[in-house]
C-alpha positions as CSV (number, residue, x, y, z in Angstrom):
1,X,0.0,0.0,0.0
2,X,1.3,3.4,-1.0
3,X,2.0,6.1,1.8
4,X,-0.9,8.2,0.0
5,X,-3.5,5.0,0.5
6,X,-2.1,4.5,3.9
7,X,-2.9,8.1,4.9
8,X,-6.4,8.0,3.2
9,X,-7.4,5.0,5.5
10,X,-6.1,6.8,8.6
11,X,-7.8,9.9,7.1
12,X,-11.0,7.6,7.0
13,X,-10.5,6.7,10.9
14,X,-10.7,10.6,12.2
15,X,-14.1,11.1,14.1
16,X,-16.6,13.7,12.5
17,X,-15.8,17.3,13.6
18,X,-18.8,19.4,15.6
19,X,-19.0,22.2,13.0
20,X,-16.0,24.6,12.0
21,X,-12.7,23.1,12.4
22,X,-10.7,25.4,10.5
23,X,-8.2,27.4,12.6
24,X,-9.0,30.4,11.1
25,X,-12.0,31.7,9.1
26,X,-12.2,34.4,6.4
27,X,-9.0,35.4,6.2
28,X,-8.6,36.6,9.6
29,X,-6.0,35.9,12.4
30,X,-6.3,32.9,14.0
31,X,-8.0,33.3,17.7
32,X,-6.7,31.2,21.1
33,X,-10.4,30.2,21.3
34,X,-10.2,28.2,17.7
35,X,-6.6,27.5,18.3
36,X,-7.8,25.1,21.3
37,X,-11.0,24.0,19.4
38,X,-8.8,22.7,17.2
39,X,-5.9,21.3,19.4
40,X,-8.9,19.2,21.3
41,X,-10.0,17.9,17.9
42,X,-6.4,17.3,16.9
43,X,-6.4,15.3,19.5
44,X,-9.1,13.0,19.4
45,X,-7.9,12.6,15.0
46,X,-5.0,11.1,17.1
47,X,-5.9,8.7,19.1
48,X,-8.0,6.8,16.4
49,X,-4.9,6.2,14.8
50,X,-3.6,2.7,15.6
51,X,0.0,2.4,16.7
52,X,1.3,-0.3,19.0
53,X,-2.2,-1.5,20.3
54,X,-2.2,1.6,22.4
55,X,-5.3,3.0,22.7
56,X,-4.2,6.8,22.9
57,X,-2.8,6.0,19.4
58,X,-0.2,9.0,18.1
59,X,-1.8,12.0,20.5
60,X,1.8,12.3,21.6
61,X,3.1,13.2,17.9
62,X,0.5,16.0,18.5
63,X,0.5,16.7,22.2
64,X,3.3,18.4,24.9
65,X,4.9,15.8,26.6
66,X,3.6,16.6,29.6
67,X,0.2,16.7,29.0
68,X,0.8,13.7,27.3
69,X,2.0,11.8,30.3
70,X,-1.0,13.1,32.3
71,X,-3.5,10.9,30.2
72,X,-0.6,7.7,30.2
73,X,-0.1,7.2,33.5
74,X,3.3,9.1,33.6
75,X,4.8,7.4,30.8
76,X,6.2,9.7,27.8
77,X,5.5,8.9,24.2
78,X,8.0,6.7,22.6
79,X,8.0,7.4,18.6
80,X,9.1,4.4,16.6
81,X,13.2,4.8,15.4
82,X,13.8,4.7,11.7
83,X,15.0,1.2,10.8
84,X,18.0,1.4,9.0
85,X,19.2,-1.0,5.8
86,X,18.0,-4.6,5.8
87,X,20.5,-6.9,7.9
88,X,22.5,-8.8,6.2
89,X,24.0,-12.5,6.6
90,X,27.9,-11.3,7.5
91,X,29.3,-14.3,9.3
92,X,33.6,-14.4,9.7
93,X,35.7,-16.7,7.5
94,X,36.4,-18.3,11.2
95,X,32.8,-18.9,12.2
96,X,31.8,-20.8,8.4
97,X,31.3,-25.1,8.9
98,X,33.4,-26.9,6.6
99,X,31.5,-26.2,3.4
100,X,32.1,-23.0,3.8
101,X,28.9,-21.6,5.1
102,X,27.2,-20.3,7.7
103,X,25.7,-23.1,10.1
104,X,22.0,-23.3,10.9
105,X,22.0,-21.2,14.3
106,X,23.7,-18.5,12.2
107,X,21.5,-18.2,9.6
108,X,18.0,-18.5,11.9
109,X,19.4,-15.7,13.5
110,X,19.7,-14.0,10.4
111,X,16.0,-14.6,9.5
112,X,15.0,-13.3,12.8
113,X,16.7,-9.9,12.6
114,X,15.2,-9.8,8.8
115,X,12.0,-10.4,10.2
116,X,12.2,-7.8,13.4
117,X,13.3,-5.6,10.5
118,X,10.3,-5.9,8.6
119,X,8.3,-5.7,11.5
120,X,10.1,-2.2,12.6
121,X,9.9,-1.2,8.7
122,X,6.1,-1.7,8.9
123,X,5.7,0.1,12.2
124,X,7.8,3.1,10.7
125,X,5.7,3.2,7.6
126,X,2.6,3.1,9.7
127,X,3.5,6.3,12.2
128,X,5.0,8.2,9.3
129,X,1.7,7.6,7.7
130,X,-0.3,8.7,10.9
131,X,1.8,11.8,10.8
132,X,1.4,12.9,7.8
133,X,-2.1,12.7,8.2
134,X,-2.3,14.8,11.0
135,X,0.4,17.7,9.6
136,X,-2.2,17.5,6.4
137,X,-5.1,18.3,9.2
138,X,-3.7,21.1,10.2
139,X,-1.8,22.8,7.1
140,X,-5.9,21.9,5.1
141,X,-7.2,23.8,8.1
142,X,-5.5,27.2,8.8
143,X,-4.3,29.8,5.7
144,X,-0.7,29.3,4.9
145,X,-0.1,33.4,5.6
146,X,-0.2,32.1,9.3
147,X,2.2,29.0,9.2
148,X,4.5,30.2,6.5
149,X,7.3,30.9,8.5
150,X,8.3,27.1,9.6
151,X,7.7,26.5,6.0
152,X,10.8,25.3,3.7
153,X,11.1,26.4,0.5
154,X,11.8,22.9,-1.2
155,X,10.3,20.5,1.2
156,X,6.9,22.6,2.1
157,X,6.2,21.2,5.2
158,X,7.0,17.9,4.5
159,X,9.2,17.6,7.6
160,X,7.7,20.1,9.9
161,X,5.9,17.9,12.6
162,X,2.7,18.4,13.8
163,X,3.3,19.4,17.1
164,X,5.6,22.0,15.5
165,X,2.8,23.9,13.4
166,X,0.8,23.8,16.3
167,X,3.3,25.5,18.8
168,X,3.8,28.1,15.8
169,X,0.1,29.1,16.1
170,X,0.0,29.0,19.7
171,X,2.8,30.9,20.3
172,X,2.1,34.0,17.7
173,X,-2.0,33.4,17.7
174,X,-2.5,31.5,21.0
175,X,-2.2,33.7,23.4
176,X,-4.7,35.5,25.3
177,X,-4.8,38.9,26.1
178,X,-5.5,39.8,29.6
179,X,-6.0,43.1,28.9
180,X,-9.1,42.4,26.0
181,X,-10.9,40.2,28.5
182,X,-10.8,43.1,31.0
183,X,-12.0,45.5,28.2
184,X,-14.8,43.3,27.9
């Protein structure tokens, strides 16, 4: 399955949002009120993502640490590591049987690290999927004017993570003004 099928079916998972999700509407500055609307619906898009049978799914790709742990019992989220090249059978001139090849234990341990690599492979294509779902949430939902800046020129926002885009809006459009609530 192709990374662009795998994110459709994740896509497909996220739960129906209660009216306007967009960060922003007509062209106007985000406000903290639909910042956190959003974050909370962010959220939930996350947990229906499978990863590891754990039932917050990837909320921590799009959640603080902290406020991540609160929810897990004090345990951090552990994204998967990249796997790197296949293994391959390497077994010294010293360790070969007397045709010349690698003897049975060897090469069962071979086919078990292949297979953990295809399992790790699998998992990596999985949460790469889930987060590009969830950086294509947000970047569909708020006008680029307001994101721009994390933005690379080649690579878009390709590798700008979730969590990133969202500390970019809560950072420059997040934050409340005391002094507007006590105008009010």
């Amino acid at each position: 399955m192709s990374e662009k099928d795998k994110v459709a079916t994740i896509v497909a998972l996220f739960p129906k949002p209660q009216g306007c999700i967009r960060i922003n509407t007509n062209g106007e500055e985000p406000t903290p009120i639909q910042i956190a609307n959003f974050q909370d619906w962010l959220e939930k898009c996350a947990m229906e993502i499978p990863y590891e049978e754990d039932e917050l799914g990837l909320a921590g790709v799009v959640m603080k640490e902290d406020d991540f742990k609160d929810i897990n019992n004090g345990v951090a989220f552990t994204p998967p590591q990249k796997p790197g090249a296949q293994p391959i059978l390497s077994v010294p001139q010293t360790r070969l049987n007397a045709n010349g090849e690698p003897n049975a234990v060897q090469v069962m341990q071979h086919q078990q690290k292949v297979e953990d690599w295809k399992r790790s492979k699998k998992v990596w294509a999985e949460y790469r999927a889930g987060v590009t779902a969830l950086r294509n949430l947000i970047v569909d939902n708020v006008d680029d004017e307001y994101i721009s800046e994390i933005k690379h020129p080649k690579t878009q926002y390709k590798q700008v993570e979730p969590q990133d885009l969202m500390d970019h809006l809560k950072d420059y459009y997040g934050k409340v003004d005391h002094k507007a609530i006590i105008k009010m």
